[in-house]
C-alpha positions in Angstrom: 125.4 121.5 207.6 125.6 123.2 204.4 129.0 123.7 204.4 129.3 119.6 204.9 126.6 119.3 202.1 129.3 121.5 199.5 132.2 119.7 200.5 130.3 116.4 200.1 129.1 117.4 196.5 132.4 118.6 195.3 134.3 115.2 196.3 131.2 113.3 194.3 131.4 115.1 191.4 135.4 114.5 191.4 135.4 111.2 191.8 133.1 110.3 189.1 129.7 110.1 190.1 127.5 107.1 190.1 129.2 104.2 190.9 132.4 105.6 192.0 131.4 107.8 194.4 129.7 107.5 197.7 126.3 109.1 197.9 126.4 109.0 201.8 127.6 112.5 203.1 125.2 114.4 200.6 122.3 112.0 201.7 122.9 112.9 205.4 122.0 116.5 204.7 118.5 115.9 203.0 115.3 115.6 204.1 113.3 112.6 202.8 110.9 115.1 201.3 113.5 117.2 199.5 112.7 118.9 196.3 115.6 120.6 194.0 114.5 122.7 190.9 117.0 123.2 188.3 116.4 125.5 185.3 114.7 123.7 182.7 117.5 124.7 179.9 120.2 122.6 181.4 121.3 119.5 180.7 120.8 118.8 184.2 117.2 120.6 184.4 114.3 119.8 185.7 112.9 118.7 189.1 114.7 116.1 191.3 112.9 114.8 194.4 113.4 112.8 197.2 117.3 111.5 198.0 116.9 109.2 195.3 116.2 112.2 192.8 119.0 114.6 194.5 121.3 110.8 193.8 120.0 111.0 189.8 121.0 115.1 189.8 124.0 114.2 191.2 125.0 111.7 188.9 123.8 113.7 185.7 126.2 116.6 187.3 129.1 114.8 187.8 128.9 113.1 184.0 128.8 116.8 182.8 131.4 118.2 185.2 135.2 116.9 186.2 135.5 119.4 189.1 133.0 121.8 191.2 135.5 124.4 193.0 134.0 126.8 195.3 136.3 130.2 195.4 134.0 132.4 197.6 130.2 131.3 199.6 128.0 133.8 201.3 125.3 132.7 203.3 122.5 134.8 204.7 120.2 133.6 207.2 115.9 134.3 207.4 114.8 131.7 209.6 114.5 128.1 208.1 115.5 130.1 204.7 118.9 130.3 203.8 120.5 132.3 200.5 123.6 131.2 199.4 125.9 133.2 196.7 128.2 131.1 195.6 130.9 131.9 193.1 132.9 128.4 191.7 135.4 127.6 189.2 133.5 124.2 187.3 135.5 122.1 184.6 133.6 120.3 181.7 134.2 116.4 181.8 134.0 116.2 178.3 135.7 119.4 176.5 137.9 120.5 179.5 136.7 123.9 179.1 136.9 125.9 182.5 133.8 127.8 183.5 133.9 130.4 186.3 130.5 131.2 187.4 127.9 132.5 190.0 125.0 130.6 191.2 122.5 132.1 194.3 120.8 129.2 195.8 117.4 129.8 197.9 117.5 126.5 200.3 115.3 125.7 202.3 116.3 123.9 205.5 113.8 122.1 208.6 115.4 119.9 211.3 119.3 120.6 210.4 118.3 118.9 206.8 117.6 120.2 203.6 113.6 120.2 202.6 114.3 122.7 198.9 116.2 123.9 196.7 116.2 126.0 194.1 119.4 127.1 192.2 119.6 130.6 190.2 122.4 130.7 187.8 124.4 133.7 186.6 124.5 132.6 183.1 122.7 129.5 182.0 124.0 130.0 178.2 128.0 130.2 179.6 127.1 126.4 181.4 125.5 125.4 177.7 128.2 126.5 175.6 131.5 124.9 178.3 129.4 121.6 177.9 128.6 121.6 174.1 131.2 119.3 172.6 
């Protein structure tokens, strides 16, 4: 499920976002009650809840990034806990520049579908400085 939930939010971010892309193969994987805190210092930050909120991160991501590659993903199991290490390849939308970057995710999952989810970056400074224009 996760794996369908990465592959979803890649192809939304590339095709634009809001408007342009559907929201339907990310809102299969989330649980009505879902809950994703971002770190306060990004444009992006703050806490998103329900589907509708994940759809508003979403779009806020994709107008800050053309492309979301993911080059490696390890995932490590504790009951409904999973930690996931991902290391991706992201492209600005509006200067181009190319950031390669770590983020650890602690999700929470409950009935196949995700209930939290709160991303840890590597470097929240390097995503700030490949957006500033």
């Amino acid at each position: 499920m996760l794996q369908k939930f990465y592959a979803a939010e890649a192809a939304y971010i590339a095709a634009g976002g809001l408007g342009k892309a559907s929201f339907d193969g990310l809102a299969a994987c989330l649980a009505p009650e879902v809950v994703m805190y971002q770190a306060p210092g990004l444009p992006y930050g703050g806490t998103w809840r329900g589907p509708r909120g994940i759809e508003e991160f979403m779009a806020a991501m994709s107008e800050a990034w053309q492309s979301l590659d993911f080059l490696e993903q390890r995932f490590v199991l504790d009951g409904d806990v999973v930690v996931v290490m991902n290391r991706g390849r992201l492209r600005a939308r509006a200067t181009g520049r190319v950031l390669d970057t770590s983020v650890m995710q602690l999700i929470t999952v409950k009935d196949g579908l995700i209930t939290e989810i709160h991303p840890f970056y590597w470097d929240t400074i390097a995503v700030a400085e490949a957006l500033r224009p």
